[in-house]
C-alpha positions, 0 to 999 in steps of 0.5 A, spaced: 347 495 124 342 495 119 339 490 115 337 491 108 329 489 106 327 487 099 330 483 093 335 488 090 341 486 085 347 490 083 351 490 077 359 493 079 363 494 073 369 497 071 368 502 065 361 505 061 358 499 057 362 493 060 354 492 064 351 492 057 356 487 054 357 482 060 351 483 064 344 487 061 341 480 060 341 478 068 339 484 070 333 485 066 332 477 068 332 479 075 329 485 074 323 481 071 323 476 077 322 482 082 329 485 084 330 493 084 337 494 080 343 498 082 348 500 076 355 502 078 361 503 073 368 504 078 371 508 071 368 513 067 370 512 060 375 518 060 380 513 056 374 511 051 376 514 045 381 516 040 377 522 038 375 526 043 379 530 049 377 526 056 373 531 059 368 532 052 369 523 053 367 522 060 361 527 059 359 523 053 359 515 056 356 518 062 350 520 058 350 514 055 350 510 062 345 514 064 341 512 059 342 505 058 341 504 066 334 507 065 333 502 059 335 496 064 330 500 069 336 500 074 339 507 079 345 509 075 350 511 081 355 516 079 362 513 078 368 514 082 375 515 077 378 515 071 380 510 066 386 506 068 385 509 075 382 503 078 386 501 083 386 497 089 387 501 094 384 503 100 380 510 098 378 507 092 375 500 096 372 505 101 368 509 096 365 502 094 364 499 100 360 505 101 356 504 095 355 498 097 352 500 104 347 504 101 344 500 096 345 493 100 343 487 095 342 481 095 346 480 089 352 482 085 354 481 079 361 482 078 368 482 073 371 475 073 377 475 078 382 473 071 380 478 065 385 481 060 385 488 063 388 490 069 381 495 071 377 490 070 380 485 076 382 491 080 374 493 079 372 485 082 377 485 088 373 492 089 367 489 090 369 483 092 372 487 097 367 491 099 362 486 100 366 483 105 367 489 109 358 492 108 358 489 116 364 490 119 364 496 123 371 498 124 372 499 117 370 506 114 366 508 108 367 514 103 363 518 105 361 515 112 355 508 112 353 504 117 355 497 116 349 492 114 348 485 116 344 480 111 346 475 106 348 477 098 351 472 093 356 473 088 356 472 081 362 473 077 361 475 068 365 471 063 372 475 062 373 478 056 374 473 050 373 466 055 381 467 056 385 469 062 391 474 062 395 469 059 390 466 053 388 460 058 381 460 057 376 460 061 370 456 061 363 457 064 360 452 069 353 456 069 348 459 063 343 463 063 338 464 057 337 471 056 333 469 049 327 472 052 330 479 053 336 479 048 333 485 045 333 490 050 340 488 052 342 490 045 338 496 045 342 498 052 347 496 048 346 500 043 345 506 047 353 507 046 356 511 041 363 512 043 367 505 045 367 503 038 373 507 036 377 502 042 378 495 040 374 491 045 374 483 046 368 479 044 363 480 049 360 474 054 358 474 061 355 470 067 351 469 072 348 465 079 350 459 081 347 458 088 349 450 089 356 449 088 357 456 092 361 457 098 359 463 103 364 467 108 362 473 112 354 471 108 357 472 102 356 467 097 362 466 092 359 463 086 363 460 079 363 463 073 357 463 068 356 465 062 349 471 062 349 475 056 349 470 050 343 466 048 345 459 049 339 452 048 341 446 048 339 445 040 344 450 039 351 450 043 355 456 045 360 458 040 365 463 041 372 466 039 379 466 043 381 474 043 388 473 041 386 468 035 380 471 032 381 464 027 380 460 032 374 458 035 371 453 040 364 449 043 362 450 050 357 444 052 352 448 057 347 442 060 347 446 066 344 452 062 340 456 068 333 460 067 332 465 071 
């Protein structure tokens, strides 16, 4: 077994420019601070337009992953099914495991477990998954990968519109300030010409807690944190409820982190 050196963090995802939207300004933190990035969306965007066939789609949002990972200065790494074909099942979290293996981070940040789509939490429970399975050796990877030993942490990204499935909100326990970064995560954002056609939910994240985390396995499974907005303590947090565009609520973030 093999033990993987360096600081590396992993942004896993569900479709081309859920990164963008709930994680950019993490990763550029820890990018800063001395981490290599890895960038995966499980799904390739083939359902993310109304105007295109799925083929010219997919094409389409893989160029623009391409060049949103290169301006988040992060390996890109091809995605591995379709829209709406995140499933979790065994080939699928073989895949991911595999991925896994090979890049070896430190940290992972990832879907929140209750999202209002079911790629989303089948694309967490992937990558939950599969680095719980990185240094177990009767667990085979696709394609075939050693297991690897060393700790890694887990973060968790706001769902959509801080509401579960059901509309019961969601609230962040943690925060990081991405003030310093917002314009290249807009910019990354902005590399996007296609998944504006699909309604999409209000855009929020999350990012690390370390101290309230529980480790299993070496992993440590942190709360959710709110990471791609630029909350201050003189500004509170506002956002929107996805189903009910009028109806808006304050986050108190005194636990607000800097990266």
């Amino acid at each position: 077994m093999s033990t993987k050196q360096g600081r590396c963090a992993m942004a896993v995802a569900a479709h081309p420019d859920d990164i963008e939207f709930l994680m950019a300004g993490t990763m550029l933190l820890l990018g800063q601070a001395g981490f290599s990035l890895h960038y995966l969306n499980i799904a390739n965007g083939s359902c993310g337009s109304v105007r295109h066939d799925a083929e010219t789609v997919t094409r389409i949002r893989r160029d623009e992953a391409r060049r949103a990972a290169n301006l988040l200065g992060a390996t890109f790494h091809e995605s591995l099914t379709n829209d709406l074909e995140i499933f979790y099942d065994r080939p699928t979290l073989a895949q991911v495991a595999s991925v896994i293996r090979a890049v070896g981070p430190n940290i992972l940040l990832v879907h929140s477990p209750q999202d209002y789509m079911e790629d989303h939490m089948n694309a967490c429970r992937l990558a939950v998954t599969a680095a719980f399975a990185r240094g177990i050796p009767n667990f085979p990877v696709d394609p075939p990968r050693e297991p690897i030993a060393g700790d890694m942490t887990i973060y968790h990204a706001q769902p959509h519109g801080n509401c579960d499935s059901l509309r019961q909100p969601v609230t962040p326990d943690l925060f990081v300030d991405v003030t310093s970064v917002i314009d290249r995560t807009i910019s990354a954002s902005a590399s996007r010409t296609v998944s504006a056609e699909i309604n999409r939910p209000e855009r929020v994240v999350t990012s690390p807690n370390g101290d309230s985390a529980s480790a299993t396995n070496g992993i440590s499974s942190s709360a959710m944190i709110l990471m791609n907005s630029c909350p201050t303590r003189e500004m509170p947090l506002r956002y929107r409820a996805l189903e009910n565009p009028a109806t808006s609520a304050t986050i108190d973030h005194s636990d607000h982190i800097v990266l």
